[in-house]
C-alpha positions as a Markdown table, in Angstrom:
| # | Residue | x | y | z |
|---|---|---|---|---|
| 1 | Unk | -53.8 | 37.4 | -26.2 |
| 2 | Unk | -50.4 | 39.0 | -26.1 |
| 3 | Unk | -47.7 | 36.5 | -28.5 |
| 4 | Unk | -45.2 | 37.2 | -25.6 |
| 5 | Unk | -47.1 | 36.0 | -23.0 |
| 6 | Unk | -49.4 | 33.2 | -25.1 |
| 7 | Unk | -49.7 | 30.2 | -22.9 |
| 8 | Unk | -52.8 | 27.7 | -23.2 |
| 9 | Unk | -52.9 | 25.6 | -19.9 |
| 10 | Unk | -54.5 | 21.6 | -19.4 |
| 11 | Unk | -57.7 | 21.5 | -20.0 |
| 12 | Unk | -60.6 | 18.9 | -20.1 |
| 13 | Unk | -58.5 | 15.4 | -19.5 |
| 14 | Unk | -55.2 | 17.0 | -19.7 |
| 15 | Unk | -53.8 | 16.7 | -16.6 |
| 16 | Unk | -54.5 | 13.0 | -16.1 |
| 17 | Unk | -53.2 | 12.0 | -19.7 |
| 18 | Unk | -50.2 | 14.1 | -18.5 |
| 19 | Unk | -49.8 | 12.6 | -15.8 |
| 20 | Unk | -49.5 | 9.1 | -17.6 |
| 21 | Unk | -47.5 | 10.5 | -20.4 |
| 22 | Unk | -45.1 | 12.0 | -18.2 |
| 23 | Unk | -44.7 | 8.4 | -16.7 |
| 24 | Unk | -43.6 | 6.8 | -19.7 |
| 25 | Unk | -40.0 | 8.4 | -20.1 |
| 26 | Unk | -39.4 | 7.6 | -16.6 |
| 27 | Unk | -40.2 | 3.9 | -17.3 |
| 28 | Unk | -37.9 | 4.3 | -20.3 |
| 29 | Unk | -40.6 | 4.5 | -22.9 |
| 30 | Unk | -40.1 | 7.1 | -25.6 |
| 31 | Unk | -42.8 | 8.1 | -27.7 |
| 32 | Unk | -42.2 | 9.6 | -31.3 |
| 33 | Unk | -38.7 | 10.8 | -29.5 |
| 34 | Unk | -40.3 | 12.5 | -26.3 |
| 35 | Unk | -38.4 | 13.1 | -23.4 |
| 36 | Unk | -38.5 | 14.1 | -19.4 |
| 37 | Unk | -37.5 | 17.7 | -19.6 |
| 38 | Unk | -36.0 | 18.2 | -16.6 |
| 39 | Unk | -35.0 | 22.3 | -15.7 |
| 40 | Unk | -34.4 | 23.8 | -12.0 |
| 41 | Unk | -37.4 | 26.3 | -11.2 |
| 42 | Unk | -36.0 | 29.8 | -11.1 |
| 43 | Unk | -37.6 | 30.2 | -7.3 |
| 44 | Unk | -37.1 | 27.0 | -5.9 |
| 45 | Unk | -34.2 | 25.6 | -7.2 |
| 46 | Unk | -36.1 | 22.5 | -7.5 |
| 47 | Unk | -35.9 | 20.0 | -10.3 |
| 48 | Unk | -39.1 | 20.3 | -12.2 |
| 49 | Unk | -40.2 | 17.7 | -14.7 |
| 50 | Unk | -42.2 | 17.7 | -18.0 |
| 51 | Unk | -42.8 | 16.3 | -21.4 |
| 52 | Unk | -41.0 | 17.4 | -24.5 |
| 53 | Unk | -40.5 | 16.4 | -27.7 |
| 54 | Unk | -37.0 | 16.7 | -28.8 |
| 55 | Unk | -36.8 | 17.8 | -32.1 |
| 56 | Unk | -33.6 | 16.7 | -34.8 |
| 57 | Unk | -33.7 | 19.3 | -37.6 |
| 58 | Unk | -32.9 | 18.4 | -41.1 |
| 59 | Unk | -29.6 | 20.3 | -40.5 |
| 60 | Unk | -28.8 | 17.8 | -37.1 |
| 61 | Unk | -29.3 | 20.7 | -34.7 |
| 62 | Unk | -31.3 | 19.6 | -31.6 |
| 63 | Unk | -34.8 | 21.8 | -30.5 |
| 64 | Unk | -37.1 | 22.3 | -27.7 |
| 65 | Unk | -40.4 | 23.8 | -29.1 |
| 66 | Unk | -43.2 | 25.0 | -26.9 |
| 67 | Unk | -46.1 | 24.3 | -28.6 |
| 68 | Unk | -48.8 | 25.8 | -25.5 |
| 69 | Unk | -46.7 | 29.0 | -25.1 |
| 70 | Unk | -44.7 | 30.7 | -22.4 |
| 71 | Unk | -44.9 | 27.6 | -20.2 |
| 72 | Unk | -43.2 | 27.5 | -17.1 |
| 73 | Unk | -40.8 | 25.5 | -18.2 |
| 74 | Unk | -40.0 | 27.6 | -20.6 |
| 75 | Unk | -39.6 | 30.3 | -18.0 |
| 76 | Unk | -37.1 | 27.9 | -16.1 |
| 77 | Unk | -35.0 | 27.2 | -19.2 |
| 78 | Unk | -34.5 | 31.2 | -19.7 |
| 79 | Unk | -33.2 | 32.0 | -16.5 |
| 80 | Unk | -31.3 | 28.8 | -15.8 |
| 81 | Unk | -30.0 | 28.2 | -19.5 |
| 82 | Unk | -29.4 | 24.3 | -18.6 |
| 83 | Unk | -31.6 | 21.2 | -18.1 |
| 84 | Unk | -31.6 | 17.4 | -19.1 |
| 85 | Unk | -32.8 | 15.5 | -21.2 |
| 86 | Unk | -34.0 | 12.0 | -19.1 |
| 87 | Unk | -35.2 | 8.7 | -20.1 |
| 88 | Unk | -35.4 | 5.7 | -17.8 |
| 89 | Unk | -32.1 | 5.8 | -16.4 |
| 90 | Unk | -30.4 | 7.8 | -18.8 |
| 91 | Unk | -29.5 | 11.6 | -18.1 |
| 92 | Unk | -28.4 | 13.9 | -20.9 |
| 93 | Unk | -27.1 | 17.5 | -19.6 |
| 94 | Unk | -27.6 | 20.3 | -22.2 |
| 95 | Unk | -27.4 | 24.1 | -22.9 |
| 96 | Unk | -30.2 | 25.8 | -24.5 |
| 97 | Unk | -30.6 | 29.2 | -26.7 |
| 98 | Unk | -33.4 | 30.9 | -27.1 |
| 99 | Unk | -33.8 | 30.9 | -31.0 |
| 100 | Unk | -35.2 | 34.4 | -32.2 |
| 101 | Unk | -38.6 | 34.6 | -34.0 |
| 102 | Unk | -37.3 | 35.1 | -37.1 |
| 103 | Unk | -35.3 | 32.1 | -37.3 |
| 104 | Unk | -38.0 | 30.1 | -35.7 |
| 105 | Unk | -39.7 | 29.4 | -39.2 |
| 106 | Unk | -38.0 | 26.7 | -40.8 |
| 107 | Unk | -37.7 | 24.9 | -37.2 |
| 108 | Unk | -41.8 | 25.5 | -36.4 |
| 109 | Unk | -42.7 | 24.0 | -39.8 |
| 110 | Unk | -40.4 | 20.8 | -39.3 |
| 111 | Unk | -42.3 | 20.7 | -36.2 |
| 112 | Unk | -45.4 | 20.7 | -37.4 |
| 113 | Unk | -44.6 | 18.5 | -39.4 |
| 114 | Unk | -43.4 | 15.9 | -37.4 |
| 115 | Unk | -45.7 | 16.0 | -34.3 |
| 116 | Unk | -49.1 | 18.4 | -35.8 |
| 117 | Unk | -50.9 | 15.4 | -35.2 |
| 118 | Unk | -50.2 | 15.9 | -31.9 |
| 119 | Unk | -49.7 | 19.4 | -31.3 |
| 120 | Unk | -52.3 | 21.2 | -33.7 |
| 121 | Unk | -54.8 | 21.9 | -31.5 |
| 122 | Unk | -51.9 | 24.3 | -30.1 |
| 123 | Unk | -51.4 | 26.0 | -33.1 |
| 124 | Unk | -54.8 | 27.6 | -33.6 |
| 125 | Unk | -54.8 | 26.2 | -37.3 |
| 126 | Unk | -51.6 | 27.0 | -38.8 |
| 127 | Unk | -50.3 | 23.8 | -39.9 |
| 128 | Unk | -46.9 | 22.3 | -41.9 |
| 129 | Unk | -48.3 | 24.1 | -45.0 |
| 130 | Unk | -48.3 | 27.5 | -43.4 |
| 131 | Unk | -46.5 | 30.2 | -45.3 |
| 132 | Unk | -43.8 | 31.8 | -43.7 |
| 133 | Unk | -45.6 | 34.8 | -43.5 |
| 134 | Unk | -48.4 | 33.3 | -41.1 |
| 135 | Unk | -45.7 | 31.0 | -39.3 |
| 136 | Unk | -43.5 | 34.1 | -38.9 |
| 137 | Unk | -47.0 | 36.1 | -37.4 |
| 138 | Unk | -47.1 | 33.3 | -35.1 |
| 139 | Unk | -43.7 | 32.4 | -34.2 |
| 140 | Unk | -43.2 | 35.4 | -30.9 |
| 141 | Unk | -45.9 | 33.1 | -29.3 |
| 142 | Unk | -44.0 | 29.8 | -29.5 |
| 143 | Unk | -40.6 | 29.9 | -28.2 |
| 144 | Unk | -37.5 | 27.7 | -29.1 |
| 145 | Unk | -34.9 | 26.9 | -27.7 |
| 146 | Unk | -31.4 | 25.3 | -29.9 |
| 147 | Unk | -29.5 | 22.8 | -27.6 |
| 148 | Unk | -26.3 | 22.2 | -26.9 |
């Protein structure tokens, strides 16, 4: 599989825990920091809605990571540049940069390391503990986004 088109859809009981999870933000509940990504679809216009977990670095920057690929939410956030940030009846607007692979490391590992439990099976082995050689091998096929 092509790194800049790498994108590992729901599988198995995926869509029907993602259909609960997704629920919880818009209840107000906030698991390990998730969030409702919200992004306009580049066709429609439309708001489209998913599950994200919003990532603080150690340096107080704010990330989006996408941990199955070139989603289509991540598709969304390039060509609209702008989203929120929702839980319950909160709203945060934002920007968001695409980061480039190279700088990616240091933000995939503190990934990793916060949600690998979670996220793993994404990541095709390479865990927290990766080098930076094998995290920058891997790092065209997970794009991230800095927000603003």
């Amino acid at each position: 599989m092509d790194a800049t088109t790498r994108y590992i859809g729901p599988s198995g009981l995926d869509p029907i825990m993602n259909r609960f999870f997704n629920l919880l933000p818009k209840l107000g509940i906030s698991l390990a920091g998730s969030r409702l990504l919200a992004v306009r679809g580049r066709k429609s216009g439309q708001w489209r809605t998913t599950l994200v977990n919003v990532l603080t670095a150690a340096d107080g920057r704010r990330y989006l990571v996408a941990p199955r690929g070139h989603t289509q939410w991540v598709r969304n956030l390039r060509v609209s540049g702008a989203g929120e940030l929702r839980l319950g009846r909160r709203s945060e607007a934002f920007t968001a940069t695409e980061v480039l692979d190279a700088d990616k490391i240091p933000v995939l590992r503190e990934y990793l390391d916060r949600w690998g439990w979670e996220v793993g099976r994404f990541f095709e082995g390479v865990t927290k503990h990766a080098t930076d050689a094998e995290l920058a091998e891997i790092a065209p096929g997970f794009p991230v986004f800095a927000l603003s």
